[in-house]
C-alpha positions in Angstrom: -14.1 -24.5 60.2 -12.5 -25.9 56.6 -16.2 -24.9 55.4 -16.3 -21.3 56.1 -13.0 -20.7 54.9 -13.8 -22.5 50.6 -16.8 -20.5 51.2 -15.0 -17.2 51.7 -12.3 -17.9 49.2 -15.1 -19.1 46.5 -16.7 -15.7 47.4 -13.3 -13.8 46.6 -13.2 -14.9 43.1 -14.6 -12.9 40.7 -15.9 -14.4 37.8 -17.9 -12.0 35.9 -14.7 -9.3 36.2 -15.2 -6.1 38.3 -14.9 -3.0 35.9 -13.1 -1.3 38.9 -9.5 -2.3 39.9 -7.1 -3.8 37.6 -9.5 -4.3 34.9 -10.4 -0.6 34.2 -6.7 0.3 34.1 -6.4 -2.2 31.4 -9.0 -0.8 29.5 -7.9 2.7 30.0 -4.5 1.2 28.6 -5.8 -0.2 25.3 -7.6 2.9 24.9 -4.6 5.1 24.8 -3.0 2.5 22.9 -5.5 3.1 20.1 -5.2 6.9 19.9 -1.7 7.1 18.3 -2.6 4.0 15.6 -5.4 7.0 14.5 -3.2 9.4 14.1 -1.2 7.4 11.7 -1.5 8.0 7.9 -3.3 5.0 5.8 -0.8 3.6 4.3 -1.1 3.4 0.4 0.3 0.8 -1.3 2.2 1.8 -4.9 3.7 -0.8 -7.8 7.0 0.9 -10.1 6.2 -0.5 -13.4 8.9 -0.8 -16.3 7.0 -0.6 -20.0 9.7 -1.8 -23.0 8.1 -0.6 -26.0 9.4 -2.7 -29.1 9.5 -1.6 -32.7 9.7 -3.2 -36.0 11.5 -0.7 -37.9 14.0 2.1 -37.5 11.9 4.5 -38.9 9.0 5.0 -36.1 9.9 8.6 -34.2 10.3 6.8 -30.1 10.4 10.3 -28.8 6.8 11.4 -30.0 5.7 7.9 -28.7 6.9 8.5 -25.6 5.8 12.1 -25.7 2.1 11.3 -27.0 1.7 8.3 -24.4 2.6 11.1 -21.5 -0.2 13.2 -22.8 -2.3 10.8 -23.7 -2.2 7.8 -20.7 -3.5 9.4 -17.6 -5.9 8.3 -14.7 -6.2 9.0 -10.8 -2.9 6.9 -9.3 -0.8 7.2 -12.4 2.4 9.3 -12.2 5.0 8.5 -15.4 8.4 9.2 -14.5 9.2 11.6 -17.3 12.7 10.5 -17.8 12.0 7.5 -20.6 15.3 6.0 -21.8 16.4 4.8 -25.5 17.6 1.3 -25.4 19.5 -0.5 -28.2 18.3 -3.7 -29.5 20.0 -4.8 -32.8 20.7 -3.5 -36.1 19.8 0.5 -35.5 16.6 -0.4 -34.4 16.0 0.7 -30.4 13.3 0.0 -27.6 11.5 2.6 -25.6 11.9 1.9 -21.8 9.2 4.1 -20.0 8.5 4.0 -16.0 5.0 4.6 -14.4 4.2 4.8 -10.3 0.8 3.2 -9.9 -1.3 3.2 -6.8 -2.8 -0.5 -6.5 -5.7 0.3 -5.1 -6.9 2.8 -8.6 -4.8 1.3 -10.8 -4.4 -2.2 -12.2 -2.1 -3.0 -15.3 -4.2 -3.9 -17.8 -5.9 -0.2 -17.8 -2.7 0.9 -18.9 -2.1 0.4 -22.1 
């Protein structure tokens, strides 16, 4: 009698997993799971970078710096913020504070300036 009944409960286990039952609706779960995560933008990761530009003398022209590196600095991922600001340092003399977006992936810091 005890014989027959581990054999019938060993043949109730099922070790390999039957794809119908419980198992299926899992998988039909994970599958819809997936759906929205494609539907999702990719997300694409940006840097704000803050450029002081430094001069020796009062005489260099910061507005036609900043204007020529606008015109001149450009690549795929690059956006300059066009607002640059005019900083005081010492003595008359000022510093060019500039603003760029960058996209990491196209853009690293060095290709800059």
């Amino acid at each position: 009698g005890k014989q027959g009944k581990k054999a019938k409960d060993e043949d109730e286990i099922d070790l390999f997993g039957d794809d119908s039952g419980a198992g299926a609706k899992d998988t039909k779960k994970a599958a819809k799971k997936e759906e929205p995560k494609k539907k999702k933008k990719e997300v694409i990761a940006k840097s704000i970078l803050f450029f002081d530009v430094k001069i020796y003398d009062e005489e260099t022209d910061l507005e036609a710096l900043a204007k020529r590196v606008y015109e001149e600095v450009n690549m795929d991922g690059l956006v300059w913020n066009k607002e640059h600001k005019l900083l005081p340092v010492a003595y008359n003399i000022k510093k060019l504070q500039m603003a760029c977006i960058i996209e990491d992936d196209k853009v690293l810091t060095d290709d800059i300036f």
